[in-house]
Steps between C-alpha positions, in 0.01 A plus 500: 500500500651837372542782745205721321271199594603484868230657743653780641659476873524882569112546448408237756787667708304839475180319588661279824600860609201725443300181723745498752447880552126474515512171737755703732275842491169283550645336833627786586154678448314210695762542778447820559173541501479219750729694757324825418146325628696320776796650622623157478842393325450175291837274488357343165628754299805303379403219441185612282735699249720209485206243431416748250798582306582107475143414392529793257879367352317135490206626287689705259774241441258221449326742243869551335540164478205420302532774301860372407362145449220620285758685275710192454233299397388739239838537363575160513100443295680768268801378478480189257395720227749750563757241492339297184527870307830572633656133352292568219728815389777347583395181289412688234831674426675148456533228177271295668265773665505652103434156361169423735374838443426433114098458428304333219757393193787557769391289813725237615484190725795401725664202472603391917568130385566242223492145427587363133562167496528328034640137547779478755564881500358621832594929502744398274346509168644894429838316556492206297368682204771740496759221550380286217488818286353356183179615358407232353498214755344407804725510820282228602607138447403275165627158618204291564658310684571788749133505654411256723108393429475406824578800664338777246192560731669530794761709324236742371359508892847604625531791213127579595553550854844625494413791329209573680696491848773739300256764456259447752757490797513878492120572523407623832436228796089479709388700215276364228674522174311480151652287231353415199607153330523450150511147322456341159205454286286207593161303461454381857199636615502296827559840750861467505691818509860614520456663809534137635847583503507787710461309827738227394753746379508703808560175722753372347693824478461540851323786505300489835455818543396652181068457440394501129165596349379328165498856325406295162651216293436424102614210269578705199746517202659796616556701775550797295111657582538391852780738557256778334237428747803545778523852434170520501425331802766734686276793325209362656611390823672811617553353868682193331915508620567205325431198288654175373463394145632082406493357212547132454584247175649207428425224285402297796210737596386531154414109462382528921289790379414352130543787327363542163728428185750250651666236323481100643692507821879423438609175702859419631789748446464801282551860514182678637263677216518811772727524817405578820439857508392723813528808610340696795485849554451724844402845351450809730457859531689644804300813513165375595692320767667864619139654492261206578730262718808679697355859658269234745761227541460381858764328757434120538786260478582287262448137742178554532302178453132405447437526900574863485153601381518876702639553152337605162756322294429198663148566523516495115778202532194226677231629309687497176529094596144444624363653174726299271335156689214682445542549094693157409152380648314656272656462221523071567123578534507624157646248314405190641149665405650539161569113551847522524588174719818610722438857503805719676521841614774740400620583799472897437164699467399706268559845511170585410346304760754595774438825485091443515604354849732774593169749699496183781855573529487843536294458799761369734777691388599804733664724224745685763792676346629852358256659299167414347568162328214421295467115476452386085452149323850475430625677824271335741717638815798651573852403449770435747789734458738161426220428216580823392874452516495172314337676239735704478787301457342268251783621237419705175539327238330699218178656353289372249320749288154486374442281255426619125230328332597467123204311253587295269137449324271690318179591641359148365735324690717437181902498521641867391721508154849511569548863460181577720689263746853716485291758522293418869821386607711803445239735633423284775872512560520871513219476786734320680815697499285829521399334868839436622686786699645784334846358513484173401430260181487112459854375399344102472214364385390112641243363288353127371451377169397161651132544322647631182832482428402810216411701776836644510460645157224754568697622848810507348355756216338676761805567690704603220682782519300592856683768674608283761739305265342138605609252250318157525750310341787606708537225748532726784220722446184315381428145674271254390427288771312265278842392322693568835299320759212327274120527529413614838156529483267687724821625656667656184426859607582477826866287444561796295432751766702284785769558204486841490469565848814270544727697245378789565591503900861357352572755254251797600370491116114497420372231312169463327274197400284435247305206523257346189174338687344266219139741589619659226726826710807551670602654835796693510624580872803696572733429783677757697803441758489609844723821577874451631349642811229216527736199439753656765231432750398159394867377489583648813525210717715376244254246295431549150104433439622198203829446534546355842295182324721513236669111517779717266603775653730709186187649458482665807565929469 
């Protein structure tokens, strides 16, 4: 509390004075008056002025003191906004303050964690592809007689989980995190769903402590138009700090999922039609936590346990458990009335039905802290200052920009002519750059010709001669994963991201992606590094956020 918002001393001074005078001049008054009428002396005299002046000092300094308390707890109601606008200045004249304040064309997610696991390459996918250094080969294996049928399903689990824990080990702990699960194509229609995996995942990643809600999950092609609807969930959502995006293919969950267009099922040893390919993605935006989340942080330690329910975190912690019974109920309700024999519950609710529930919780939270928190879906209660601090040193590992949506077909649905195609492209390429900040341009593109290997025509003529001086068919500035890595499915534009988030954190360079969907578009994302600043901090306790996993550690800067 600043000096100009102390009460002020001297005026209860003034006023403990001027009542001392009139208590001293009203005994004396009474005193004499009584010896005027009596001739008689009291011996009282003393002590009455002295009960008087310390019942007077009494009542004016417990008066003072509330006063004084009164002020602190109006400055301290004040305060979190005066602190939020404060960091918000200071925030704002920084590369990353100046990077989250961009709107529309120029907003930008966080990246606060990574997995990326193609074939045997867990994190180290950036690394392999630059040590192979040809353009026109996979790094990955083509000796049959290198995979092990007996093993591919429980090789795709490990890749599957792996990168999951990778990313998901810096989301924050007892708070419910919303991921949305992507998977391939299929023609089950039994109730099965990929966010299966969540609860499995998180087990046996060991992470205890971390709660995840089943945000939403989709068996699709691509997960281009999922990472659309991202941004536009984070537009929507505004009280949203962060969200987890996974994407998971192999060729043993296509024939587990039966998805549409695959040949007979190859038997014995052979090299897989796809590898295992998964990637999982924490994405974040540090300033809704700085306005929403850290001005009404409150003190509770970080061993708290389920017993300690005088607390709102673990208020939320039980309840968050109790409704989850509650849900994977429900939903075995649902599809063994479906007729579904062994039906299973995911283990995580649904978001949308979690936060239908979230009123009864409300009820029996206290809400004490700083300020006037205002409990929201997504921020059902406040967070512990150490929830808060993990956030904050869950490293920065890049942005991702919003994603440019570039047709390919006419308004009939029909495939554009090749010049109409150069055309979308290059404008749709322009959109891009034009989003990025004022200093920087793409110096690598990551794309996949893995659904038509004449894709790269088109891009190649729409890049010509772009004033970035990107030249697909130099081996160090345009990658196509589809000859480089091989068809990774529903992953594809995601790998690509994890590759420019990776080489962009080693080199500080901005990379873009453009990824062909076969719904007849493409999605081109660009990929900015973190600031020097930003990577000081998340190296500081002397870890590298991929290359302390590397098994090879030349790579490391």
């Amino acid at each position: 509390m600043s000096a100009v918002q102390r009460p002020s001393i001297w005026n209860y001074v003034l006023v403990w004075f001027g009542a001392l005078l009139a208590w001293v001049a009203l005994i004396l008054f009474i005193y004499y008056r009584q010896w005027q009428s009596t001739g008689v002396e009291d011996s009282g005299l003393g002590n009455d002025i002295r009960n008087g002046v310390l019942a007077i000092t009494a009542l004016v300094g417990v008066v003072f003191g509330g006063h004084w308390l009164w002020k602190v707890r109006s400055a301290i109601a004040k305060e979190p906004a005066a602190v939020t606008s404060a960091q918000a200045t200071t925030a704002a004249a920084t590369p990353h303050g100046r990077m989250l304040a961009g709107e529309g064309e120029r907003y930008v997610l966080e990246v606060r964690g990574l997995g990326l696991a193609v074939g045997d390459y867990y994190q180290t996918v950036w690394q392999a592809i630059r040590e192979d250094d040809d353009a026109f080969k996979s790094v990955l294996p083509q000796d049959p007689n290198y995979y092990d049928p007996n093993t591919r399903i429980g090789d795709a689990e490990l890749a599957a989980r792996t990168s999951f824990g990778d990313a998901a080990k810096e989301a924050v702990e007892r708070w419910p995190v919303p991921v949305i699960v992507l998977g391939p194509p299929t023609t089950i229609n039994d109730g099965s769903t990929m966010a299966s995996g969540i609860a499995y995942w998180r087990q046996s990643e060991s992470l205890g402590l971390t709660l995840f809600l089943w945000q939403d999950d989709a068996n699709v092609a691509s997960a281009q138009g999922t990472l659309e609807r991202l941004f536009q969930f984070f537009d929507d959502h505004p009280d949203v700090p962060e969200v987890l995006l996974v994407s998971n293919d192999s060729e043993g969950g296509r024939y587990g999922w039966e998805s549409p267009g695959l040949p007979k099922q190859p038997e014995g040893v052979h090299v897989p039609i796809m590898p295992d390919s998964m990637t999982a993605l924490l994405v974040a935006r540090s300033d809704r936590v700085d306005r929403l989340v850290r001005p009404y942080a409150v003190d509770v330690d970080d061993g708290i346990n389920k017993d300690d329910t005088q607390y709102d975190i673990i208020k939320l912690w039980n309840f968050f458990w109790e409704r989850r019974d509650v849900f994977d109920d429900k939903f075995e309700r649902e599809l063994k009335a479906k007729g579904v024999k062994l039906p299973d519950g995911p283990g995580v609710p649904k978001a949308d039905w979690w936060i239908a529930q979230l009123p009864e919780l409300w009820k029996q939270i206290n809400n004490k802290g700083p300020g006037d928190f205002k409990p929201s879906p997504y921020l059902p209660v406040r967070w512990a200052r150490w929830q808060v601090q993990q956030f904050d040193e869950s490293p920065l590992l890049g942005y991702l920009h919003r994603p440019v949506h570039v047709p390919l077909t006419d308004n009939q649905g029909k495939p554009l002519k090749r010049a109409a195609q150069v055309e979308a492209l290059r404008k749709g390429w322009g959109q891009a750059v034009a989003a990025l900040p004022d200093d920087a341009k793409p110096t690598r593109v990551f794309y996949d010709t893995s659904l038509d290997r004449e894709w790269v025509i088109p891009l190649t003529q729409a890049l010509h001669e772009n004033a970035e001086g990107i030249e697909l068919d130099d081996k160090h500035q345009g990658y196509d994963i589809g000859r480089r890595l091989g068809n990774t499915g529903v992953s594809s534009a995601l790998v690509q991201i994890g590759l420019g988030i990776v080489s962009g954190y080693d080199d500080g360079r901005t990379s873009a992606t453009v990824n062909l969907t076969p719904d007849g578009y493409a999605g081109i994302v660009m990929v900015s590094p973190p600031d020097e600043a930003s990577k000081a901090a998340a190296t500081q306790n002397g870890k590298h956020p991929f290359y302390d996993l590397l098994r090879d550690k030349k790579a490391t800067p």
